[in-house]
C-alpha positions as CSV (number, residue, x, y, z in Angstrom):
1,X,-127.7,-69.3,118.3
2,X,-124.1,-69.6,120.4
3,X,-125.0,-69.2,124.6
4,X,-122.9,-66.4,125.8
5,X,-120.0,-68.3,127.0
6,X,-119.0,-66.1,130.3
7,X,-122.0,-66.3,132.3
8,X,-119.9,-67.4,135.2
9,X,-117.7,-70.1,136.9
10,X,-119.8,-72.6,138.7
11,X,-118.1,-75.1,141.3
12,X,-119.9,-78.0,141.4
13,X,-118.9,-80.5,144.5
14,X,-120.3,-84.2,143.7
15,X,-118.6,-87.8,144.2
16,X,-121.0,-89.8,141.0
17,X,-119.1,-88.8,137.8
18,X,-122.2,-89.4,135.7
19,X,-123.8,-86.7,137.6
20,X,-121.1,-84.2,137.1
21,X,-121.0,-85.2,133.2
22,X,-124.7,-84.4,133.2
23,X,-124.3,-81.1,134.7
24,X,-121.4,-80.2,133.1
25,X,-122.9,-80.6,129.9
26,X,-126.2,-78.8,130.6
27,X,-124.1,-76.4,132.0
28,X,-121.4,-75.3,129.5
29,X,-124.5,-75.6,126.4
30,X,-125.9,-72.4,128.6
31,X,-122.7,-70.6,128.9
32,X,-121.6,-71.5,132.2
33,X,-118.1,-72.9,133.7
34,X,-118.0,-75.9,135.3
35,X,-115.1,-76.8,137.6
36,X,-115.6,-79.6,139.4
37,X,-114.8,-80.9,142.8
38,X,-115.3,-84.8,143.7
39,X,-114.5,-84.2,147.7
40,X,-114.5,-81.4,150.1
41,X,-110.6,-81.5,150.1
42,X,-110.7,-80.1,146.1
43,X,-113.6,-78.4,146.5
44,X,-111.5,-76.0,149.4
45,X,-108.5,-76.3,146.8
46,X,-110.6,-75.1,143.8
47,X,-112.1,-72.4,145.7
48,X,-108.6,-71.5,146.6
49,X,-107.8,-71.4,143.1
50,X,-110.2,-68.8,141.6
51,X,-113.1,-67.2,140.7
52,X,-116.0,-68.7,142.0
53,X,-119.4,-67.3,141.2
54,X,-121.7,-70.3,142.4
55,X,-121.3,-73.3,144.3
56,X,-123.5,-76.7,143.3
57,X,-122.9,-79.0,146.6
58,X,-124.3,-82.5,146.8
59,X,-125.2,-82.9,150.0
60,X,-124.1,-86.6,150.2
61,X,-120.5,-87.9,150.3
62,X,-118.1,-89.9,151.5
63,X,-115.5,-87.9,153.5
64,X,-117.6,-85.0,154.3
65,X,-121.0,-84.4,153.6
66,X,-122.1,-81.3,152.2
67,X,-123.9,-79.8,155.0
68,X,-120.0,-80.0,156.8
69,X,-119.0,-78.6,153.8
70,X,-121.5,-75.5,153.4
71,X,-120.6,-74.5,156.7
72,X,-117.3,-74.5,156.7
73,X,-117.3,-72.5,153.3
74,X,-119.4,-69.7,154.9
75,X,-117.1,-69.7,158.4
76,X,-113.8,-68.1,155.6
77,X,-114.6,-64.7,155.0
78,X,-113.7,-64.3,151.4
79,X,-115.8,-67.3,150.6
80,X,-118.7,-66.4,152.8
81,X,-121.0,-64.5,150.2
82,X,-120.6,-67.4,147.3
83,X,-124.5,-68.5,146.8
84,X,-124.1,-72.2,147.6
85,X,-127.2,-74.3,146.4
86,X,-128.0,-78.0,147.6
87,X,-128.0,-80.5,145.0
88,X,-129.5,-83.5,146.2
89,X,-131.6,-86.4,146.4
90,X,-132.7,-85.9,150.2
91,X,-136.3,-84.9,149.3
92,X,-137.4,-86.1,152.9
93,X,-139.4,-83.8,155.8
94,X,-136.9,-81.4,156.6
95,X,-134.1,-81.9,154.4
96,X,-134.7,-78.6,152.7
97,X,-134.4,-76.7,155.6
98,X,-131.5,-79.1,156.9
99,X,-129.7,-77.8,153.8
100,X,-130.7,-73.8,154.1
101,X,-129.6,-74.0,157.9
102,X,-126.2,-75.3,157.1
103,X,-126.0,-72.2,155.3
104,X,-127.0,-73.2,151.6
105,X,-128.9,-70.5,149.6
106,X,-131.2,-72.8,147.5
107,X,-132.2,-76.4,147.2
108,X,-132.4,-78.3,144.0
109,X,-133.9,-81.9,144.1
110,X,-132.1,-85.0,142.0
111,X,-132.9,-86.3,139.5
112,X,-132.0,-83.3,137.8
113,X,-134.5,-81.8,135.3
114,X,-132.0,-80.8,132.5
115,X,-134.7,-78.7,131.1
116,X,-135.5,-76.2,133.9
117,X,-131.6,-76.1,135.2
118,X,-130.3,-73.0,133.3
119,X,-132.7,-71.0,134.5
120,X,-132.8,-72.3,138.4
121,X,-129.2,-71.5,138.0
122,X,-129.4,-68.0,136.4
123,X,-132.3,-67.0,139.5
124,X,-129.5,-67.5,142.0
125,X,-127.0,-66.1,140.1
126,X,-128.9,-63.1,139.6
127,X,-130.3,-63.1,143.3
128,X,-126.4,-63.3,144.3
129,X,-125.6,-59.8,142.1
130,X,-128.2,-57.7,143.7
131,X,-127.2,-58.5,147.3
């Protein structure tokens, strides 16, 4: 069976190419679009430059983390109601909340479990629809 390939456009902001491979691929099997940012400078230009649905931020990089980066997102207006969930490997005390207080609507831990993706995805996709 063929996914339905227009379940939305997904920015995903991360600086380790094999991790954006990995997503991208999990991703476009479910139907998804994956347009990828490796730095907060292209992730502002790709927002920019369309339709956003979703935003996937890691939370650590080099020129700007992604907690810098999920607020500044939610401070522009027309960019303020993208669902922007944490990807990331800070599983410490605290870092969940760290993440939702920067403004981030879900957390999802690395390593990535491939199999239970799509649907964590979908949730907050949906969620994002009905507000």
């Amino acid at each position: 069976m063929m996914p339905n390939l227009d379940k939305g456009n997904i920015l995903y902001v991360e600086d380790n190419p094999d991790n954006r491979s990995l997503i991208r691929r999990v991703l476009n099997s479910e139907g998804y679009s994956v347009i990828e940012a490796i730095n907060a400078k292209q992730a502002l230009e790709k927002l920019e430059g369309g339709e956003i649905d979703l935003i996937l931020m890691d939370i650590n990089m080099p020129d700007m983390d992604g907690y810098i980066l999920t607020s500044k997102i939610k401070a522009i207006e027309k960019f303020s109601t993208i669902p922007i969930v944490a990807v990331t490997a800070n599983v410490m005390r605290g870092d969940r909340e760290k993440s939702l207080q920067a403004g981030c609507n879900g957390y999802i831990q690395k390593p990535i479990d491939v199999d239970t993706l799509a649907q964590q995805i979908e949730r907050f996709m949906i969620r994002s629809n009905n507000v």
